[in-house]
Backbone as JSON, one array per atom type, in Angstrom:
{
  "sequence": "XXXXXXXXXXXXXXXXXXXXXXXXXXXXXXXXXXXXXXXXXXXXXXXXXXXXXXXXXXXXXXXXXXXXXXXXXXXXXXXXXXXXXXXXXXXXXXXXXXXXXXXXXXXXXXXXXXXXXXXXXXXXXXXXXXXXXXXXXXXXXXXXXXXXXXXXXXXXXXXXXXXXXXXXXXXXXXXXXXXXXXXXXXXXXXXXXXXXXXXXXXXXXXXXXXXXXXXXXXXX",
  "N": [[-35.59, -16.7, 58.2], [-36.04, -17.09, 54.64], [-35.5, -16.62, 51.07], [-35.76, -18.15, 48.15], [-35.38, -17.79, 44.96], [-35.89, -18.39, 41.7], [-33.66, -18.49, 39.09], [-33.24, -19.41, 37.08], [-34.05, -18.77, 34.18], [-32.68, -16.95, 33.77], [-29.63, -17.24, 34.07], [-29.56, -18.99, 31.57], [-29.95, -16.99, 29.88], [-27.76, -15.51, 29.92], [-25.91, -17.68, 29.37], [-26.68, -17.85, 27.09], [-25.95, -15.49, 25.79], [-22.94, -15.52, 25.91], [-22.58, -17.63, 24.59], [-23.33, -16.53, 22.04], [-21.61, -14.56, 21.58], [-19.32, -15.95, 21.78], [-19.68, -17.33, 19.26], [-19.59, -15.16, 17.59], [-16.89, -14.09, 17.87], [-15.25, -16.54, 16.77], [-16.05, -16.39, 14.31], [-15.59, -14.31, 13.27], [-12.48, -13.67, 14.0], [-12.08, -15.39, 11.59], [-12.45, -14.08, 9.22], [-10.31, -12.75, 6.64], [-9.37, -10.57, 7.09], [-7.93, -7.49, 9.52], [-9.99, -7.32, 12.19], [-10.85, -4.76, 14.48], [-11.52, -2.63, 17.83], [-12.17, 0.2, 19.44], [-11.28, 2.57, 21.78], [-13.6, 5.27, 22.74], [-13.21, 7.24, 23.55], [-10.62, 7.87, 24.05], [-9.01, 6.21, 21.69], [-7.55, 4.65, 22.26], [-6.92, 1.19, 21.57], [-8.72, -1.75, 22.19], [-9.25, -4.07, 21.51], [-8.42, -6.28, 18.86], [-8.27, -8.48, 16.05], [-6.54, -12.04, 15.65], [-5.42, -11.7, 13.22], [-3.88, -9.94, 12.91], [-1.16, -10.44, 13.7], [-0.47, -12.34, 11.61], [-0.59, -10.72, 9.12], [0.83, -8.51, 10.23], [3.11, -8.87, 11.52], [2.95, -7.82, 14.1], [1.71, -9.0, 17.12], [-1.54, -9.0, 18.53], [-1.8, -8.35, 21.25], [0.74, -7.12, 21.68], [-0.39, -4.64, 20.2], [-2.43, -3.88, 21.53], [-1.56, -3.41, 23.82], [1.03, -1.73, 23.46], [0.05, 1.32, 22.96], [1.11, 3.7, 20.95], [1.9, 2.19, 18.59], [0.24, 1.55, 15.83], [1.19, 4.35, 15.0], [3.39, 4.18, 14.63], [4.64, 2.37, 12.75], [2.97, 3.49, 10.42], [3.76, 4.61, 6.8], [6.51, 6.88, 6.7], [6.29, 8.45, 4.77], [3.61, 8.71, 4.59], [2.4, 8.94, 7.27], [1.35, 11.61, 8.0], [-0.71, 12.66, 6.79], [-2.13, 10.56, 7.45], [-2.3, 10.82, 9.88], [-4.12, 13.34, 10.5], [-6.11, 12.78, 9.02], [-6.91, 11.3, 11.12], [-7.21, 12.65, 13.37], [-9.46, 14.41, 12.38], [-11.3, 12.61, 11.92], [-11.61, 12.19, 14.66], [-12.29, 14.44, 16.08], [-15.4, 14.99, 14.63], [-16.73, 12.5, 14.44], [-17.19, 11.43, 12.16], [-17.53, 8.81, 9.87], [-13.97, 6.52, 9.32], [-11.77, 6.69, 6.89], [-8.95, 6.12, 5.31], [-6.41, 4.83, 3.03], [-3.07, 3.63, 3.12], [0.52, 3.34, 3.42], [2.15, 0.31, 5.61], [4.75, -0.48, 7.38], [6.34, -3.8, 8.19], [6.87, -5.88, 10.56], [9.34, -7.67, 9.54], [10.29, -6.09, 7.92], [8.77, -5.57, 5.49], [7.12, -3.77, 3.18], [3.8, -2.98, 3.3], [-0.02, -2.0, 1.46], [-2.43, -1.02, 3.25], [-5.88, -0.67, 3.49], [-8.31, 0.95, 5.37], [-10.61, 1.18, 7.62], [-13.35, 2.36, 9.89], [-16.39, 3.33, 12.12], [-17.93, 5.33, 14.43], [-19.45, 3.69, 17.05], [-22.58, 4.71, 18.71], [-24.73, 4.72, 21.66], [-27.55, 6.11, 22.24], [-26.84, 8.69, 21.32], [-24.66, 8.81, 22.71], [-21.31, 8.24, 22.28], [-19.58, 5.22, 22.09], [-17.66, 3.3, 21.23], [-15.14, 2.67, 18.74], [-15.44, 0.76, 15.51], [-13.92, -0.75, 13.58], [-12.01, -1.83, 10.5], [-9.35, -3.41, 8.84], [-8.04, -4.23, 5.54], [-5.7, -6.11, 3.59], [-4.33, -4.16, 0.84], [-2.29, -4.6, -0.9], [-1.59, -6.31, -3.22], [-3.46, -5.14, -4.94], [-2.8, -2.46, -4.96], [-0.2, -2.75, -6.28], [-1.05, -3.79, -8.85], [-2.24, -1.63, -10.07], [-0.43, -0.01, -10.09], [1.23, -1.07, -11.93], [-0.18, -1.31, -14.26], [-0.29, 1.98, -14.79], [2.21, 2.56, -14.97], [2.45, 0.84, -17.18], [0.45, 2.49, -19.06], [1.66, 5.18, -18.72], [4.21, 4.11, -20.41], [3.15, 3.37, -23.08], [2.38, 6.15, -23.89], [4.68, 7.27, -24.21], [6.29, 6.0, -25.89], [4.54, 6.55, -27.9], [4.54, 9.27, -28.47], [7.65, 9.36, -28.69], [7.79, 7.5, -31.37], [5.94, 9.12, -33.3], [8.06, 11.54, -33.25], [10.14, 10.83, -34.53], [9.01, 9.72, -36.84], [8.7, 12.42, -37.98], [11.52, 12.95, -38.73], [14.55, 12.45, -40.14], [17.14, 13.05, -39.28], [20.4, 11.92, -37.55], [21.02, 12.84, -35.46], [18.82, 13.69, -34.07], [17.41, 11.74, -34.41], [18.41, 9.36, -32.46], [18.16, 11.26, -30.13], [16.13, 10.96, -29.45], [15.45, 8.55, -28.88], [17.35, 7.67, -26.95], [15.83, 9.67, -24.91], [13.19, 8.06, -24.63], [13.88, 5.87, -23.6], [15.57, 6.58, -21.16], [13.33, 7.78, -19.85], [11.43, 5.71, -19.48], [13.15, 3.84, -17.65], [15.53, 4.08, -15.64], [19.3, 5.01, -16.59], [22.79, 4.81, -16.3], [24.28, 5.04, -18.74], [23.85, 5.24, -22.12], [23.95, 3.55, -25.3], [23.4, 3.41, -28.4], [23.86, 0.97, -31.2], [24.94, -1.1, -34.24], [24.16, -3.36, -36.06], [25.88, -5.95, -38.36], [25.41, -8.2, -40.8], [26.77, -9.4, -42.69], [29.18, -8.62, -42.28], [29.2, -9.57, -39.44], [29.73, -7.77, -37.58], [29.55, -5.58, -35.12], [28.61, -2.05, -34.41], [29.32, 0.83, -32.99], [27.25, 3.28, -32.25], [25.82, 5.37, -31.5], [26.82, 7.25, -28.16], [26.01, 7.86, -25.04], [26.71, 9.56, -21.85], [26.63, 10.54, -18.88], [23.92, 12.43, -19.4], [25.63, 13.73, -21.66], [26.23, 13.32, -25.31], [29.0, 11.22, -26.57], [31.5, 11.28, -28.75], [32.17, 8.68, -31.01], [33.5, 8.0, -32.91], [36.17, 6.89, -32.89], [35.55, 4.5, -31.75], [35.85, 1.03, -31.88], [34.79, -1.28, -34.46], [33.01, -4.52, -32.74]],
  "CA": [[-36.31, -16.26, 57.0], [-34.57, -17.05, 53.34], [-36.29, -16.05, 50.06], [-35.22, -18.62, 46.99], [-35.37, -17.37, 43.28], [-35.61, -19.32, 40.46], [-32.89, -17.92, 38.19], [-33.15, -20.71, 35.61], [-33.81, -18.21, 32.79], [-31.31, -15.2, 34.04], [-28.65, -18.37, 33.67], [-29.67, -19.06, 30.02], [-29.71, -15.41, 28.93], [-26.05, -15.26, 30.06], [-24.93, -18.83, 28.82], [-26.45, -17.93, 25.27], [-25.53, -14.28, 25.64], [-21.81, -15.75, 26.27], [-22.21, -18.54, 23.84], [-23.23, -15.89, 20.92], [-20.04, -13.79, 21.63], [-17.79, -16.49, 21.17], [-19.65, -17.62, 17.91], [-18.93, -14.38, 16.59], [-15.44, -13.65, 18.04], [-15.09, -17.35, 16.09], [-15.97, -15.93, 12.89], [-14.57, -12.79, 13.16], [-10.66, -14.26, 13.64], [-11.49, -16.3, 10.58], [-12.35, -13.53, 8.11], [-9.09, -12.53, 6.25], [-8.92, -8.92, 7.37], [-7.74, -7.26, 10.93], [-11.09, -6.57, 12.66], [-10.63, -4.28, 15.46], [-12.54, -1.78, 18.4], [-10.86, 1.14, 20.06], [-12.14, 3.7, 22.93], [-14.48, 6.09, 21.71], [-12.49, 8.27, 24.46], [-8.92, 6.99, 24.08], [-8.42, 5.69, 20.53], [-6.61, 2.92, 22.56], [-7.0, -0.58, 21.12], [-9.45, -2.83, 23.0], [-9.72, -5.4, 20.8], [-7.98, -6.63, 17.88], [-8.15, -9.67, 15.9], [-5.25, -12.25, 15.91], [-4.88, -11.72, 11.84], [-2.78, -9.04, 12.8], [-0.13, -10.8, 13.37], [0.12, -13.01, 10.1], [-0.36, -9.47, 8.39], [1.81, -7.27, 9.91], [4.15, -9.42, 12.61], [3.11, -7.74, 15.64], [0.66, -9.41, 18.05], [-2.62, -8.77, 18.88], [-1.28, -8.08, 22.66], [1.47, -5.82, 21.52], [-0.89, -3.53, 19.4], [-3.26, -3.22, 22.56], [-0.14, -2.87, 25.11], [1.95, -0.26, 22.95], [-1.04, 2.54, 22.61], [1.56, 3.96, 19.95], [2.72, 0.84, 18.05], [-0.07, 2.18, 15.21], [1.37, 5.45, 14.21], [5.22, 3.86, 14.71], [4.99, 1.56, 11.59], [3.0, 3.86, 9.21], [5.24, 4.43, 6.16], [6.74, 8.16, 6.71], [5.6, 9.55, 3.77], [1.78, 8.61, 4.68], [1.67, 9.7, 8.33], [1.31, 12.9, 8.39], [-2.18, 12.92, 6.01], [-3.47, 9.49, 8.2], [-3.08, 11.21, 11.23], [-4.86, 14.13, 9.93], [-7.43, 12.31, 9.13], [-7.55, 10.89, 12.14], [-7.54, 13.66, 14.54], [-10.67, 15.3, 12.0], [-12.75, 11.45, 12.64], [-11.74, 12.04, 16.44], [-13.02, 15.55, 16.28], [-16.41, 15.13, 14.21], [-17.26, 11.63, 14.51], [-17.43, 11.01, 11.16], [-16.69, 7.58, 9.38], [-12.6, 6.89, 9.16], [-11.09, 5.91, 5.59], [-7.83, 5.9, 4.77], [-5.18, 4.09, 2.8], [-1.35, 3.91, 3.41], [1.88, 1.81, 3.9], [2.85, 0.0, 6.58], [6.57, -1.6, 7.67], [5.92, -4.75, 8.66], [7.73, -6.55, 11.68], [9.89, -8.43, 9.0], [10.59, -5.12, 6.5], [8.15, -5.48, 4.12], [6.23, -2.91, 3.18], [1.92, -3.22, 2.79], [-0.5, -1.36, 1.9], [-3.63, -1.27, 3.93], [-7.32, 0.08, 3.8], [-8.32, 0.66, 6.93], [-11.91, 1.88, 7.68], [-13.95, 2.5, 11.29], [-16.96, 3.78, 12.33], [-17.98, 4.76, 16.07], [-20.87, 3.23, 17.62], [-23.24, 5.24, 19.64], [-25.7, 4.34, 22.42], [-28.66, 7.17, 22.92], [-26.3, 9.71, 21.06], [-23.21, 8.57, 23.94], [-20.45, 7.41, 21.78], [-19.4, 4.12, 23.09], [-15.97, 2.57, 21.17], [-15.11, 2.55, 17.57], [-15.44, -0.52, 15.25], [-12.91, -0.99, 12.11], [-11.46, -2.85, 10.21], [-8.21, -3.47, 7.78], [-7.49, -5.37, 4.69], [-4.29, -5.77, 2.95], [-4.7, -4.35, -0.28], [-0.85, -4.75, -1.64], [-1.63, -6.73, -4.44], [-4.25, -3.76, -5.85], [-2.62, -1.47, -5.69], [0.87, -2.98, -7.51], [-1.6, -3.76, -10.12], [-2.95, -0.66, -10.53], [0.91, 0.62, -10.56], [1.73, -1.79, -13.0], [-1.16, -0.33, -15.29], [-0.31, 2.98, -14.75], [3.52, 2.57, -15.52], [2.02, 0.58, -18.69], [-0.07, 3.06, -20.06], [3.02, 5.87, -19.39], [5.21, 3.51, -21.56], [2.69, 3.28, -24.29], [2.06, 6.78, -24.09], [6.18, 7.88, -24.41], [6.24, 5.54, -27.32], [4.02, 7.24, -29.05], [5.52, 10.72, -28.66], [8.85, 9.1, -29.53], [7.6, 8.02, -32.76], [5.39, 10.26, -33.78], [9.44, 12.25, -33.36], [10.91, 9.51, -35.58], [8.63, 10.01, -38.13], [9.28, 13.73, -38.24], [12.98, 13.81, -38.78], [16.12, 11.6, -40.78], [18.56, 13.57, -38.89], [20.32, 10.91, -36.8], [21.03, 13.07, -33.82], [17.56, 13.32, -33.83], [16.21, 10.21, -33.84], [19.72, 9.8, -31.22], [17.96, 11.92, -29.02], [14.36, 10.53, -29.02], [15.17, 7.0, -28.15], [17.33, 8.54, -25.38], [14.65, 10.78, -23.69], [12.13, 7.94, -24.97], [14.66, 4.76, -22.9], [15.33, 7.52, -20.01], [11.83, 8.08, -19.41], [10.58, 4.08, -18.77], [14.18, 2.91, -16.96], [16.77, 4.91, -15.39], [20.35, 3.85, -16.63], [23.78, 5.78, -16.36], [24.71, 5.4, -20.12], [22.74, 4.15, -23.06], [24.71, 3.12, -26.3], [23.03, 2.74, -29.75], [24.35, -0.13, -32.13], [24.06, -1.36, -35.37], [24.98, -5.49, -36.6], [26.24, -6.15, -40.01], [24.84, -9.25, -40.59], [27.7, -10.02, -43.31], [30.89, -9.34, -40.89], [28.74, -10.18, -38.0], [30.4, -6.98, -36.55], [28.42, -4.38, -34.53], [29.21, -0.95, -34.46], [28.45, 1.68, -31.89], [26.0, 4.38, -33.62], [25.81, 6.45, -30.5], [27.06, 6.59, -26.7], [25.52, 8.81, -24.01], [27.18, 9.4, -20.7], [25.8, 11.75, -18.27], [23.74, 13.44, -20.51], [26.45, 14.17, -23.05], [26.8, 12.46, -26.11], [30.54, 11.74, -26.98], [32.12, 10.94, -30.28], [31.89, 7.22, -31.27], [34.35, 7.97, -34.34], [36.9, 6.18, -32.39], [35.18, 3.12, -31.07], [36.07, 0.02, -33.15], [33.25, -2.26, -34.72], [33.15, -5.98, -32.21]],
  "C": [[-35.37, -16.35, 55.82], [-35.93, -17.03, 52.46], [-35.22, -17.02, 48.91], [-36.01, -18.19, 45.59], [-34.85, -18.28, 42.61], [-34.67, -17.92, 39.01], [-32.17, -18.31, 36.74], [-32.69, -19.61, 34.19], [-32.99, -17.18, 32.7], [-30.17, -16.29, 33.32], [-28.75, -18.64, 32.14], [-29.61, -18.06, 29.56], [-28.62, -14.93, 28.61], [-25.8, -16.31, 29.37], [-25.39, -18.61, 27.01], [-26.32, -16.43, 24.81], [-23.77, -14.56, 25.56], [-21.53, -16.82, 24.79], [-22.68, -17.46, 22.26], [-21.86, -15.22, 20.43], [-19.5, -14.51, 21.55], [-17.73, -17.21, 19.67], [-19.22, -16.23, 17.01], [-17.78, -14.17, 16.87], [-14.74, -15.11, 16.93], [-15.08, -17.01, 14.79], [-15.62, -14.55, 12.2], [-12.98, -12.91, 12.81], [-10.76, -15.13, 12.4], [-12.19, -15.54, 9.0], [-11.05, -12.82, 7.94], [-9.25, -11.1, 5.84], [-8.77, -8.99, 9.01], [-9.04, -6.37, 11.57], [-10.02, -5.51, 13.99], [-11.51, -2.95, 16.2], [-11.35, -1.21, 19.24], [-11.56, 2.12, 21.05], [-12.39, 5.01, 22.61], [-13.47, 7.62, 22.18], [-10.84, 8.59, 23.82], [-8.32, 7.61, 22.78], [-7.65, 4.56, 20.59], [-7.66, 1.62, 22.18], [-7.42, -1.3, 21.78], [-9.69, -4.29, 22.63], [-8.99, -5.14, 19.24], [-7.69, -8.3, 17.26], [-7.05, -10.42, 15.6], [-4.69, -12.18, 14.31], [-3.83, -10.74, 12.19], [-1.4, -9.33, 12.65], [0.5, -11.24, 12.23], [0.33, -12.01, 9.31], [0.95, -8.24, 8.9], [3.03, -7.56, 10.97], [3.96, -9.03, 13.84], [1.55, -8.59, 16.01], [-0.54, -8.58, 18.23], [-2.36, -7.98, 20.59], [-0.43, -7.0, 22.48], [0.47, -4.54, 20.54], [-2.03, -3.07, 20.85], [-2.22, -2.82, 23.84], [0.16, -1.37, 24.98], [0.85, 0.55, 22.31], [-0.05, 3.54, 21.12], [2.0, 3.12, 18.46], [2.03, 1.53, 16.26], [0.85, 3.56, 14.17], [2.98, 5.29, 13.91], [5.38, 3.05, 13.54], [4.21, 1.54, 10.33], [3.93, 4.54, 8.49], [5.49, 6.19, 6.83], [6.41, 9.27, 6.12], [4.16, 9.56, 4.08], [1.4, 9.41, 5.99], [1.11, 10.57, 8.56], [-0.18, 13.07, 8.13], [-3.09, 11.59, 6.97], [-3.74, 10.02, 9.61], [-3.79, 12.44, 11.58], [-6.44, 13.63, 10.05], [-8.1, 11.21, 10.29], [-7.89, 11.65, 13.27], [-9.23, 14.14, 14.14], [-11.7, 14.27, 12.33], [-13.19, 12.03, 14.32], [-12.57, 13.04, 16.95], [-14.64, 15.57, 16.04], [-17.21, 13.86, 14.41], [-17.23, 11.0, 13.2], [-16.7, 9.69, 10.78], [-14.67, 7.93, 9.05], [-12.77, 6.3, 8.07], [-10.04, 6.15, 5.35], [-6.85, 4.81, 4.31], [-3.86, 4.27, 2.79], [-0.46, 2.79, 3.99], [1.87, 1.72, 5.35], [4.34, -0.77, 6.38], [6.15, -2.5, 8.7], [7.11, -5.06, 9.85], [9.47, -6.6, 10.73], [10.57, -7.33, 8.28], [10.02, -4.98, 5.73], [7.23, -4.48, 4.09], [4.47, -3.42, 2.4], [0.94, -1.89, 2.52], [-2.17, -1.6, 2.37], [-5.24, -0.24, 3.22], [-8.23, -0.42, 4.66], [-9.79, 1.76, 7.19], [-13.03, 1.7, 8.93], [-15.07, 3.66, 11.05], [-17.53, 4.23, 13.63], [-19.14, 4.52, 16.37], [-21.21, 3.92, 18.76], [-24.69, 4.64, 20.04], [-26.95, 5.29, 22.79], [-27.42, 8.3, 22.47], [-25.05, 9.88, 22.0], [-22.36, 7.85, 23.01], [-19.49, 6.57, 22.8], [-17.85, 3.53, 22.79], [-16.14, 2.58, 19.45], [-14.69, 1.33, 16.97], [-14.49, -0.59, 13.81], [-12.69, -2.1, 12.07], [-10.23, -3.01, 8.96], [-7.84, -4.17, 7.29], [-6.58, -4.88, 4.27], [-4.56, -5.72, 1.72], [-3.48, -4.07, -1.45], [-1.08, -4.81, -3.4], [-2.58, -5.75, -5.31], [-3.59, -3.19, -6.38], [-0.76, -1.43, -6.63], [0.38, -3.3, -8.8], [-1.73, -2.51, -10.75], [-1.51, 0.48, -10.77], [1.51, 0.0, -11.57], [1.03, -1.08, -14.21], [-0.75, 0.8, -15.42], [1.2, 3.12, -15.47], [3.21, 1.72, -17.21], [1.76, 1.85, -19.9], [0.78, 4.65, -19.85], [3.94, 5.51, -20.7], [4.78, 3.83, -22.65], [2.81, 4.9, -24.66], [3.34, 7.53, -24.75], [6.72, 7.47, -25.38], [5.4, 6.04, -27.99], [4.47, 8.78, -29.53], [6.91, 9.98, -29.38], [8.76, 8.29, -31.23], [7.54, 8.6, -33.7], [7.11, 11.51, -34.08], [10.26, 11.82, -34.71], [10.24, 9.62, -36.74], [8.52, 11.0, -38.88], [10.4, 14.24, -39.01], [13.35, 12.1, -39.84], [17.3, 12.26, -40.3], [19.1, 12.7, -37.22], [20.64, 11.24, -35.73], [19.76, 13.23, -33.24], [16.9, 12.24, -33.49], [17.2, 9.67, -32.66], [18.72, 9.96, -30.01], [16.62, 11.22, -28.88], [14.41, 9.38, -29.04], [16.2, 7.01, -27.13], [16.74, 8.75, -24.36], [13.64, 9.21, -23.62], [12.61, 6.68, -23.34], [15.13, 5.55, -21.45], [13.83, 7.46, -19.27], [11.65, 6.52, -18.49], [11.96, 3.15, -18.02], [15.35, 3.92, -16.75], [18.11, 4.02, -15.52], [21.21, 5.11, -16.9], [24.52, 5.9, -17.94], [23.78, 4.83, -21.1], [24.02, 4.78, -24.61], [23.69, 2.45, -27.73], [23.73, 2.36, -31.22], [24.01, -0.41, -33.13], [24.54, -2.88, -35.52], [25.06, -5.25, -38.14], [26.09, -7.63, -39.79], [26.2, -10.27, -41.37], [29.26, -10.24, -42.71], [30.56, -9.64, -39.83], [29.16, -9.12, -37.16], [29.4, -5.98, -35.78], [29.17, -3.31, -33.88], [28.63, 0.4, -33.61], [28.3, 2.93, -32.62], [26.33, 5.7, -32.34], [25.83, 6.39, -28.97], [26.61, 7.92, -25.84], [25.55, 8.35, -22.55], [26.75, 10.69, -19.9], [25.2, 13.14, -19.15], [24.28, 14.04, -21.37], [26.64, 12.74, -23.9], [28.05, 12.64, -26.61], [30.56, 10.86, -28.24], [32.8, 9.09, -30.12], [32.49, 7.04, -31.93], [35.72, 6.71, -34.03], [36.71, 4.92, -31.83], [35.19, 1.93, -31.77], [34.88, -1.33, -32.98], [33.78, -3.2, -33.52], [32.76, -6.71, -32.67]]
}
């Protein structure tokens, strides 16, 4: 006695259930961020895409191997608040977001934004899905801006000073504090040029916060 089944269409359900998953694992490794899925249980790394490497030097293999590798090459100052906010996702479920440095393989420091959600089946949480772009170049912009509109802002106080006074330890002192403020430097020296002896003459010299007597310093 034998019983044959036609299993024609079981066979196609799998070969284009198999052939979907590798069109998306295809277009997944070729968007320029680090996808990645982690155990809803765990938090261990099941999957990670191979951008990781070009982004941060380690492997795709070593970030699912070393279950710590993660919390070992955020910056020092950040950890403490990402893994905060990661214990409170782990606890509530709630969406993850955070941004913060990493130390790359190489030394370089990045910074990331890194954002997961966990996927549940019938209210059974199943594995969590993220993902992390490198968003370096932001946010040195947005430090560039910010150190801008300090500058502008310390020039305007030091003006606004300058146009107050004619007493030259005064104005001395407020392009001091003003050249302190936007560049740290161990002395600062203000000069004057004589255009007719070509000589230039030191106006005022400041060495660890004291100004000393310039009476003695001969024009160059």
């Amino acid at each position: 006695l034998w019983v044959a089944r036609d299993v024609t269409e079981r066979r196609r359900a799998v070969q284009a259930l198999a052939a979907s998953e590798a069109e998306l694992r295809a277009l997944v490794e070729q968007v320029p961020a680090i996808v990645y899925t982690e155990s809803a249980e765990t938090r261990q790394t099941t999957y990670i895409s191979p951008q990781v490497e070009k982004i941060t030097g380690y492997t795709s293999e070593e970030w699912i191997q070393d279950r710590g590798l993660w919390k070992k090459i955020i910056h020092p100052e950040d950890l403490s608040a990402v893994v905060e906010t990661d214990d409170h996702t782990n606890a509530t479920r709630e969406p993850f977001h955070a941004e913060y440095r990493l130390l790359t393989r190489d030394g370089r420091m990045l910074w990331i934004h890194d954002e997961a959600v966990v996927i549940e089946q019938d209210g059974t949480p199943l594995f969590w899905q993220g993902v992390m772009y490198d968003i370096t170049q932001r946010r040195q912009s947005e430090e560039l801006l910010r150190q801008q509109s300090e500058q502008l802002r310390l020039l305007y106080e030091a003006s606004q000073k300058l146009n107050r006074t004619l007493d030259l330890k005064e104005i001395y002192q407020a392009v001091s504090d003003f050249m302190s403020a936007i560049a740290s430097n161990d002395f600062l020296t203000i000069s004057s040029y004589d255009a007719d002896t070509q000589l230039i003459t030191c106006r005022a010299f400041r060495m660890e916060n004291k100004w000393l007597d310039t009476s003695s310093f001969p024009p160059i």
